[in-house]
C-alpha positions as CSV (number, residue, x, y, z in Angstrom):
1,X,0.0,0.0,0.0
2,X,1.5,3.6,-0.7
3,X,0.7,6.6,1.5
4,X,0.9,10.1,0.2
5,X,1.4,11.3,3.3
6,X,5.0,9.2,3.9
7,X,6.1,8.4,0.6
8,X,7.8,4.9,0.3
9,X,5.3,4.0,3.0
10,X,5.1,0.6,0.8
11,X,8.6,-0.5,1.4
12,X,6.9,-1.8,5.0
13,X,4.1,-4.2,3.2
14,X,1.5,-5.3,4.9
15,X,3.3,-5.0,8.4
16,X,1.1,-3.8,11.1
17,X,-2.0,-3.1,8.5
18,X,-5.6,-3.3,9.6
19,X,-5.9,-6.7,8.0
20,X,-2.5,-8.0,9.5
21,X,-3.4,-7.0,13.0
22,X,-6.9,-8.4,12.3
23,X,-4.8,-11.6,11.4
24,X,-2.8,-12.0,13.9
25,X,-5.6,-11.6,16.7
26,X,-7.4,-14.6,14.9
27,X,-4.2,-16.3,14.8
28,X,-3.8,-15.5,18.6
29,X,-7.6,-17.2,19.1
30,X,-7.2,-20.3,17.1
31,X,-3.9,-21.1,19.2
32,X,-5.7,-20.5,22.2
33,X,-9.0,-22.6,21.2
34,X,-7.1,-25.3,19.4
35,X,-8.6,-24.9,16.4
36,X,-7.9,-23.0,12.4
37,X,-10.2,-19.8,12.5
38,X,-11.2,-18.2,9.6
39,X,-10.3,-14.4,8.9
40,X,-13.7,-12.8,8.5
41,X,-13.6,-10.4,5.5
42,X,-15.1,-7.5,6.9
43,X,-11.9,-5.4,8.4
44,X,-13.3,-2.3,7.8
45,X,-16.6,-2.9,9.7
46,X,-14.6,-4.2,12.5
47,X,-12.6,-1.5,12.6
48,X,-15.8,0.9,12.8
49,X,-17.5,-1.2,15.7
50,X,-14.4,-1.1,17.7
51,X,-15.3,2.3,18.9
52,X,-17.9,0.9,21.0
53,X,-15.9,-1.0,23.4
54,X,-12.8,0.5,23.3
55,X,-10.8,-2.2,21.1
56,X,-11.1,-4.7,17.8
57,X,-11.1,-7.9,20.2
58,X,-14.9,-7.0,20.6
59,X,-16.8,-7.1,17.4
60,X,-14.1,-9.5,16.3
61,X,-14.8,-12.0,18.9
62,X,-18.8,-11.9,18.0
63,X,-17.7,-13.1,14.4
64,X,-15.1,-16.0,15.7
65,X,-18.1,-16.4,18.0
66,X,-20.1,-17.8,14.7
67,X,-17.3,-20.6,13.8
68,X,-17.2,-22.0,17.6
69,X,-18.9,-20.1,21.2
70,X,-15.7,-21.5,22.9
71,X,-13.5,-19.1,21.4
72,X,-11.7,-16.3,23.8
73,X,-13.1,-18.3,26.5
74,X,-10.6,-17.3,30.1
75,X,-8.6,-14.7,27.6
76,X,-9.7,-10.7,27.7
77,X,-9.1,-8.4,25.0
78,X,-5.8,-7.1,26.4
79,X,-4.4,-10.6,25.8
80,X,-5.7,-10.7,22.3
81,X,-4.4,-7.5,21.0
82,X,-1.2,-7.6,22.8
83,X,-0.1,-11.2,22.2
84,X,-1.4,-10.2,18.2
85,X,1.1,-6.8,18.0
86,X,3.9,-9.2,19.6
87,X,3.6,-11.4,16.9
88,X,3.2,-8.4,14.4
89,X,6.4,-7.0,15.6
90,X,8.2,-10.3,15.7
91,X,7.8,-10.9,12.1
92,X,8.8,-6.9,11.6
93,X,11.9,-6.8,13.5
94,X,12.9,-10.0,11.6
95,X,12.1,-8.5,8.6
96,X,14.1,-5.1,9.9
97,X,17.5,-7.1,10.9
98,X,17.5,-8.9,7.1
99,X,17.3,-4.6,6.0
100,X,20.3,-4.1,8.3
101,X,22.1,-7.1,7.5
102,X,21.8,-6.0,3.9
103,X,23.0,-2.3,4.8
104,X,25.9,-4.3,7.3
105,X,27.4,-6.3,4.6
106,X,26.9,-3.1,1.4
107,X,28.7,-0.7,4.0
108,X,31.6,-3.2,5.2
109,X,32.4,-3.6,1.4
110,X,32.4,0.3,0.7
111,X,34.9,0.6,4.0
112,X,37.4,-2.1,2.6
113,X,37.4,-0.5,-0.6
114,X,38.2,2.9,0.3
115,X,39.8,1.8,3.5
116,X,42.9,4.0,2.2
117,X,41.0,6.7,0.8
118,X,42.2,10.1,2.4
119,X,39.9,12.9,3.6
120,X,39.6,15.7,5.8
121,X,37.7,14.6,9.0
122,X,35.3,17.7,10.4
123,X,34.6,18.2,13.7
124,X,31.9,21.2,14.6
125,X,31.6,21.7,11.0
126,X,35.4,22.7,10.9
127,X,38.6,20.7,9.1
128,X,40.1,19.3,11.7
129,X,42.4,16.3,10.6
130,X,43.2,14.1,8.3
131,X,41.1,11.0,8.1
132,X,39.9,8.4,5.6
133,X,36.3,7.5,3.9
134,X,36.6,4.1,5.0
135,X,37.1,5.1,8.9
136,X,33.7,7.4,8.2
137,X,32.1,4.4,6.4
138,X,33.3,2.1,9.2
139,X,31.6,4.6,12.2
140,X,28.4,4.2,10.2
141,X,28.7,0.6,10.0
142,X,29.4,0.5,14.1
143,X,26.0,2.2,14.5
144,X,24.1,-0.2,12.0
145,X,25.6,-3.2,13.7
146,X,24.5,-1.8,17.0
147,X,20.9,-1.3,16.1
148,X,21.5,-5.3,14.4
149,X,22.3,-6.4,18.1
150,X,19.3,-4.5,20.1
151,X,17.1,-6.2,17.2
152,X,18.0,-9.5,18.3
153,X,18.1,-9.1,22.1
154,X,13.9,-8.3,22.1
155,X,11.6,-10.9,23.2
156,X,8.4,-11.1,21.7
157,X,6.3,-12.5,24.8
158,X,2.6,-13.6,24.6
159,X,0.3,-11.9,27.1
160,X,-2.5,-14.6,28.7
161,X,-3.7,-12.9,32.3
162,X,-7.2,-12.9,31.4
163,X,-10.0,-10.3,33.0
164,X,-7.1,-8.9,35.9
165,X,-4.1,-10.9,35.7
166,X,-5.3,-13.0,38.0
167,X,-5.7,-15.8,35.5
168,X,-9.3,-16.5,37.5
169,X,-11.3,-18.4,34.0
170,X,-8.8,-20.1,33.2
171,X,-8.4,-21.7,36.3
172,X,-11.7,-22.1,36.3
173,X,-12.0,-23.8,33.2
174,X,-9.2,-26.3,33.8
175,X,-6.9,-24.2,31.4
176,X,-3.2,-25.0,31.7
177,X,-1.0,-22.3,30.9
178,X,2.8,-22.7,29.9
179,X,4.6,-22.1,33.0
180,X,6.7,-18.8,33.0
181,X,3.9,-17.5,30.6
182,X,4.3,-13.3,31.3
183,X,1.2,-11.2,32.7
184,X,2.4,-7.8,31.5
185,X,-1.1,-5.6,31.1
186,X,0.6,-3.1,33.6
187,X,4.1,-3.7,33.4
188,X,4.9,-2.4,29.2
189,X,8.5,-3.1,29.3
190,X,8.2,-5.2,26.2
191,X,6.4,-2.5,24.2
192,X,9.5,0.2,25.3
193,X,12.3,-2.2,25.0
194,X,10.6,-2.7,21.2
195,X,10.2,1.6,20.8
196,X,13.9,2.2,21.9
197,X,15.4,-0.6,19.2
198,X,13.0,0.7,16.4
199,X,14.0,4.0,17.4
200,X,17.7,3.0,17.7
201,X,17.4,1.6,14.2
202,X,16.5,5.5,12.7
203,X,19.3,6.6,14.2
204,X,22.1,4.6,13.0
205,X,20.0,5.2,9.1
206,X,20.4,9.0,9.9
207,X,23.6,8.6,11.4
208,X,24.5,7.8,7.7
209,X,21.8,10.1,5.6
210,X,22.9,13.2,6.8
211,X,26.5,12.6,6.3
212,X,25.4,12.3,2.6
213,X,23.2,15.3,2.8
214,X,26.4,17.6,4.0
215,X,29.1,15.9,1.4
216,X,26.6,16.0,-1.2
217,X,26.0,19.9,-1.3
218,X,27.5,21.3,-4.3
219,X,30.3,23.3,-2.8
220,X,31.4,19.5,-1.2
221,X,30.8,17.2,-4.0
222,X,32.6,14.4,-1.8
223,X,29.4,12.1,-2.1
224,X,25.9,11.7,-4.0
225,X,23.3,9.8,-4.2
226,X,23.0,7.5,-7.1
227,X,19.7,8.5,-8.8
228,X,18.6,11.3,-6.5
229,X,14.5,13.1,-6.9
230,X,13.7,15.5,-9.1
231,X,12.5,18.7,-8.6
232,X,8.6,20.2,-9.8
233,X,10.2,23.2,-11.3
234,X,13.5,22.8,-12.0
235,X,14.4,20.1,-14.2
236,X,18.5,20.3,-13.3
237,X,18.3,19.6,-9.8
238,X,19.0,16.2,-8.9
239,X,18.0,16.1,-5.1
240,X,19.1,13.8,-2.1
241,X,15.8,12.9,-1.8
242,X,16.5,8.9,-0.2
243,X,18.2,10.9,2.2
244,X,15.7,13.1,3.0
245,X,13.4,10.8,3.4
246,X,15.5,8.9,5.8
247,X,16.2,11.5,8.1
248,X,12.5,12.4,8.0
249,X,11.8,9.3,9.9
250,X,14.5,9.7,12.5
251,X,13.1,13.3,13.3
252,X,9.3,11.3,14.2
253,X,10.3,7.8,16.1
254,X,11.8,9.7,19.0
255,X,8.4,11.0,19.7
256,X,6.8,7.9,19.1
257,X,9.2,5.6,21.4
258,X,8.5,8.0,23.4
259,X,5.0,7.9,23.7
260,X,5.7,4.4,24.4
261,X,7.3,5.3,27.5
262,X,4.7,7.9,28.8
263,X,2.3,5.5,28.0
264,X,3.7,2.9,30.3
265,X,4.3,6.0,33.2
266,X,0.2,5.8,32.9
267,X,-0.2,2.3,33.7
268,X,-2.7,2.6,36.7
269,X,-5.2,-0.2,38.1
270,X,-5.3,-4.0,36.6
271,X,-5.3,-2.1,32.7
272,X,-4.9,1.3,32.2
273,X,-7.8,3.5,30.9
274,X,-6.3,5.2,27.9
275,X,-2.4,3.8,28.3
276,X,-2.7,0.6,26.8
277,X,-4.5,2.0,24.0
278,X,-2.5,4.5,23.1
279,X,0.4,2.0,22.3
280,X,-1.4,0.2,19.0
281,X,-1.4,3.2,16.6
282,X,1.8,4.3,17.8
283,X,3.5,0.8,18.0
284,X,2.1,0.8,14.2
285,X,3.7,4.1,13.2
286,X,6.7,3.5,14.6
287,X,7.3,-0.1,13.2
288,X,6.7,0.7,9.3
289,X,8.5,4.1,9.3
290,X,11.6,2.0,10.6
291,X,11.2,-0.3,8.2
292,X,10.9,2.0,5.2
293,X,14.0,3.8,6.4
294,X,16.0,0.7,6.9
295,X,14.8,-0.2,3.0
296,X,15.7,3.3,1.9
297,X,19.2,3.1,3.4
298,X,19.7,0.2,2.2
299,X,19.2,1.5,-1.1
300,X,20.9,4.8,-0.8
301,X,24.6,2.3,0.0
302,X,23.5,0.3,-3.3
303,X,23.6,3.4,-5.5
304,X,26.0,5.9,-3.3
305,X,28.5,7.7,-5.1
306,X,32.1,8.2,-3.9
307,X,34.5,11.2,-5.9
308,X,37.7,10.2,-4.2
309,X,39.3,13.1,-6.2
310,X,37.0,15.6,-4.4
311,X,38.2,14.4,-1.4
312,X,41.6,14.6,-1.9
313,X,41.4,18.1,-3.8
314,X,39.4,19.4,-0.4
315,X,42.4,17.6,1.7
316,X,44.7,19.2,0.1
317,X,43.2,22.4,0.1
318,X,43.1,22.7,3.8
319,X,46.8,22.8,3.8
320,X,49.3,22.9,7.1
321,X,46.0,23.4,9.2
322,X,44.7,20.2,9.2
323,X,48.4,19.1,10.5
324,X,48.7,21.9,13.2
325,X,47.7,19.3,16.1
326,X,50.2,16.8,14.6
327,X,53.6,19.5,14.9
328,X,52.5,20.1,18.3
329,X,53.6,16.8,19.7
330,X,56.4,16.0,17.5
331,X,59.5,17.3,15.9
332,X,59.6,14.9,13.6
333,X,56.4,14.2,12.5
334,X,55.2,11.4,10.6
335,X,54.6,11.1,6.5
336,X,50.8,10.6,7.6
337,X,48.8,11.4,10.2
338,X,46.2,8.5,10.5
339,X,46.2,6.7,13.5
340,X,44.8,3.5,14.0
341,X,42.3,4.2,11.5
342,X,42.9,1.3,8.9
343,X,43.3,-0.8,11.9
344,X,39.5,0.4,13.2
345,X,38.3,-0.2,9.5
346,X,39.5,-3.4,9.8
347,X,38.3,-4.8,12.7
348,X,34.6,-3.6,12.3
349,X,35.0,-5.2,8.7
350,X,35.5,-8.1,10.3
351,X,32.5,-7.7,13.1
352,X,30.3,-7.4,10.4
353,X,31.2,-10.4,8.5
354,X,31.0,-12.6,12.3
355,X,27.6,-11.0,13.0
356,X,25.6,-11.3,9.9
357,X,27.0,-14.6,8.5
């Protein structure tokens, strides 16, 4: 589906659409009655009913309802649409780590090859020293692989604590329950743990994007992007628009992990009245703008553009200053001033190639 109101909104497929969470809550019933339900085909009107009680679980129930009357018997609705966005985020993040693994492995190959490849480095917008593109490439690559760890540290638990918790109809009923099953309708640490790696995985993208946006201006020329946007009016420019786009989406997660967390400060009672529900569009939000950044950034390393020369010219431009720290601790100072930096290159070449194997 495309959006007009996040374009490349369709990078994210159906992840965390109406019909997908409708999905997964009927896949979270037929687990828990033992038996294949069938999806109704009526989303929309379930959607519209929901506003009566609060939540889908309702007017979907009354449908499952039709197949068997045991379903949802000892769940509540809390367990229905939390287990369902856990397993909607499961299938996400796994979908999100294959984005970064791709990004991972395109960015380790763009380090080796311009492992050598002198530069100025800038700190506060300044020249400062010299440095290579492949030690810039290689910081990038530390933030993706980062982002690639937090991914696979999240657990994905089910919720099952029927009406309070308490478990009360299913013990009722004779239910057994896995042991070490969670009761987390109060306690949201899943659903922040989730926000903070979705919103840790925007970062690392814009760590990269607006690097690109800076050494792609015109009076830099050191990168660009390999197609770049168009423009409505004027047919010569060639805009960073993959970057854009990318940054776009790190400057709205924050907000949305966020929301997350304040919505998990307003836990009150046995389920909160207005916390909980806040999560589900927000969760949504924030999952598919992640993913269509991680897809974009993954296409802006397939295409990027490197002009070595540029790099060197602006290098050697900057003259004796970019050197000045360099004669202040030696009289004899070296050919190069470079560090460890094809050493660091190295290594996190080599990270990359352990960790996503």
């Amino acid at each position: 589906m495309a959006d007009p109101f996040w374009p490349g909104d369709e990078r994210a497929g159906e992840h965390f659409t109406a019909l997908e969470f409708v999905r997964a809550m009927v896949e979270v019933e037929s687990e828990w009655l033992g038996e294949v339900l069938e999806v109704p085909d009526d989303v929309d009107d379930i959607a519209f009913e929901a506003e009566a009680g609060g939540n889908p679980v309702i007017p979907l129930v009354r449908r499952l309802r039709a197949q068997d009357h045991e379903v949802h018997r000892g769940l509540t609705s809390q367990d229905v649409v939390d287990s369902a966005l856990m397993l909607m985020a499961a299938a996400a993040c796994a979908e999100l780590r294959r984005h970064l693994g791709s990004v991972a492995g395109r960015l380790a190959g763009l380090a080796e090859r311009h492992r050598d490849t002198p530069m100025v480095a800038r700190t506060l917008t300044q020249h400062a020293v010299p440095t290579t593109f492949g030690f810039r490439v290689a910081t990038w690559l530390t933030g993706v692989l980062d982002a690639y760890d937090d991914l696979a540290r999240l657990e994905f638990p089910r919720q099952v604590g029927g009406a309070a918790g308490t478990r009360a109809a299913i013990v009722e009923l004779g239910r057994p329950v896995p042991p070490g099953t969670p009761r987390w309708h109060t306690t949201r640490a899943p659903m922040t743990r989730l926000g903070d790696a979705l919103a840790g995985c925007t970062d690392a993208c814009a760590r990269i994007a607006n690097d690109v946006l800076v050494l792609s201006r015109p009076e830099i020329g050191e990168l660009a992007e390999g197609a770049g946007g168009g423009s409505s009016t004027m047919p010569n420019k060639s805009n960073p628009t993959l970057s854009v786009l990318i940054r776009r989406a790190a400057l709205t997660t924050p907000q949305l992990a966020a929301t997350l967390h304040l919505a998990a400060a307003q836990q009150v009672d046995d389920r909160a009245d207005g916390g909980w529900h806040a999560e589900w569009a927000t969760l949504r939000d924030l999952v598919r703008r992640t993913l269509v950044a991680a897809s974009q950034t993954d296409s802006l390393i397939a295409g990027l553009r490197v002009d070595a020369d540029r790099m060197a010219a602006t290098l050697a431009a900057a003259g004796d200053a970019v050197l000045a720290e360099q004669r202040s601790l030696t009289h004899d100072p070296a050919p190069t001033y470079l560090g460890d930096a094809a050493a660091y290159v190295d290594e996190v070449v080599a990270q990359t190639k352990e960790t996503t194997r």
